[in-house]
N, C-alpha and C positions, 0 to 999 in steps of 0.2 A: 314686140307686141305693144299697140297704142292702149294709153290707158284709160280709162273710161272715164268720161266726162261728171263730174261734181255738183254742176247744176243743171238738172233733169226735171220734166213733168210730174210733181207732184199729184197725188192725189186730195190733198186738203183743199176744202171751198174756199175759193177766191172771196166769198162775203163774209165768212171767219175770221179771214187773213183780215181785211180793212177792219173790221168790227173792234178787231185789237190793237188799234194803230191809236197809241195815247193819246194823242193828241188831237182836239176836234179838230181845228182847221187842216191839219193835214189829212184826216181822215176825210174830210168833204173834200177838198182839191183835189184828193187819189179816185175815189168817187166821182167826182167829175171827169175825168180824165179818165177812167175807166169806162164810163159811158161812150165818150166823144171815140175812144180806139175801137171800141165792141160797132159804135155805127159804122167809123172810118176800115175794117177791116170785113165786116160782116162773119166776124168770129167770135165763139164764146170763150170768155178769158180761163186760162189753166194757169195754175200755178208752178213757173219752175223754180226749182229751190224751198230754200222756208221765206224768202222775201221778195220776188220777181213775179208778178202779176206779166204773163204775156199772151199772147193772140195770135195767130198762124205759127209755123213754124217751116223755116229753110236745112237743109242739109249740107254740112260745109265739110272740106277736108283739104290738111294744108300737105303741102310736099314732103314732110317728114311720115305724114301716113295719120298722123291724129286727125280725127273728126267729128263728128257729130253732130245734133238738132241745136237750134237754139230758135228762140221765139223770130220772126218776122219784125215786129215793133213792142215793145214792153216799156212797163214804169216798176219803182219802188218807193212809197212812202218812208222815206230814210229820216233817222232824226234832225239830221243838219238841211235835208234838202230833199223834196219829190226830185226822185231820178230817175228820167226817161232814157230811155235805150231806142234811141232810132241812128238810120243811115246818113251821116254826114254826104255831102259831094255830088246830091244829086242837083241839076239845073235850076236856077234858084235860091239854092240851099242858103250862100252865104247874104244873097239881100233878104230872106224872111228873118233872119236872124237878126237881123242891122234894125227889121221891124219891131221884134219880140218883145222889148222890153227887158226886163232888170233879171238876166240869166247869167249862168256860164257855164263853158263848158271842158267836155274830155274826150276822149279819142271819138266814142259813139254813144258818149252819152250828155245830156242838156238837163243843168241842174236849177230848179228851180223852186226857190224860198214859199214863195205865193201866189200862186193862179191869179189874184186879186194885182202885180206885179208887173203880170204878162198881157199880151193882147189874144185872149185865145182865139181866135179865129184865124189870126197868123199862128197860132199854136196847131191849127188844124191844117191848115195850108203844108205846114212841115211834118206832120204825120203822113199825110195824105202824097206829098212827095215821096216821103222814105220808102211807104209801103208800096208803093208804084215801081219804086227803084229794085226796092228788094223782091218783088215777084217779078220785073224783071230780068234780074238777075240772077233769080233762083226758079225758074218756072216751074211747078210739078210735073 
């Protein structure tokens, strides 16, 4: 029996969620970045989990049988770092990065200190990528 996944769509308001993010500058960067995914996706953001602000959502299942939803593209205002959640490896991917500015990163996720750090437009470029990738890869 697969066991049920741990971060789910929330029903708590995603402007609750930022509203409580101590800290201003991160709470405007999440803010920002909230906006740019909501134009970039033409989706309204849900909350999965108590910290995952995300937007569409694809259906995955791996060969041992486990599966489930998980957002399309998301962020997390995290203390150490806004953490984006998009798809590595689509065309492109590694020279917008080479563009971005003062990040790092993790398997599928891109961590970054300050919006003020990055070049957002290339920050959109790479959403805008992801989310291209990932509905094609995950079509409804």
């Amino acid at each position: 029996m697969a066991k049920e996944a741990k971060t789910k769509p929330e029903a708590t308001r995603v402007a609750d969620f930022l509203a409580a993010v101590p800290d201003a500058q991160r709470r405007a960067d999440a803010e920002a970045v909230l906006r740019m995914m909501q134009a970039v996706t033409g989706c309204e953001p849900v909350m999965w989990g108590s910290a995952i602000v995300g937007f569409d959502r694809y259906r995955y299942r791996y060969d041992s049988g486990h599966g489930g939803e998980w957002p399309i593209v998301g962020f997390s205002p995290r203390k150490q770092a806004l953490v984006l959640y998009i798809m590595p490896g689509f065309g492109g991917h590694e020279a917008l990065l080479a563009r971005l500015g003062k990040h790092t990163t993790g398997k599928s996720c891109l961590y970054v200190k300050r919006l003020s750090d990055i070049d957002a437009g290339v920050l959109e470029e790479l959403v805008r990528g992801s989310v291209a990738e990932m509905r094609r890869r995950h079509p409804c």
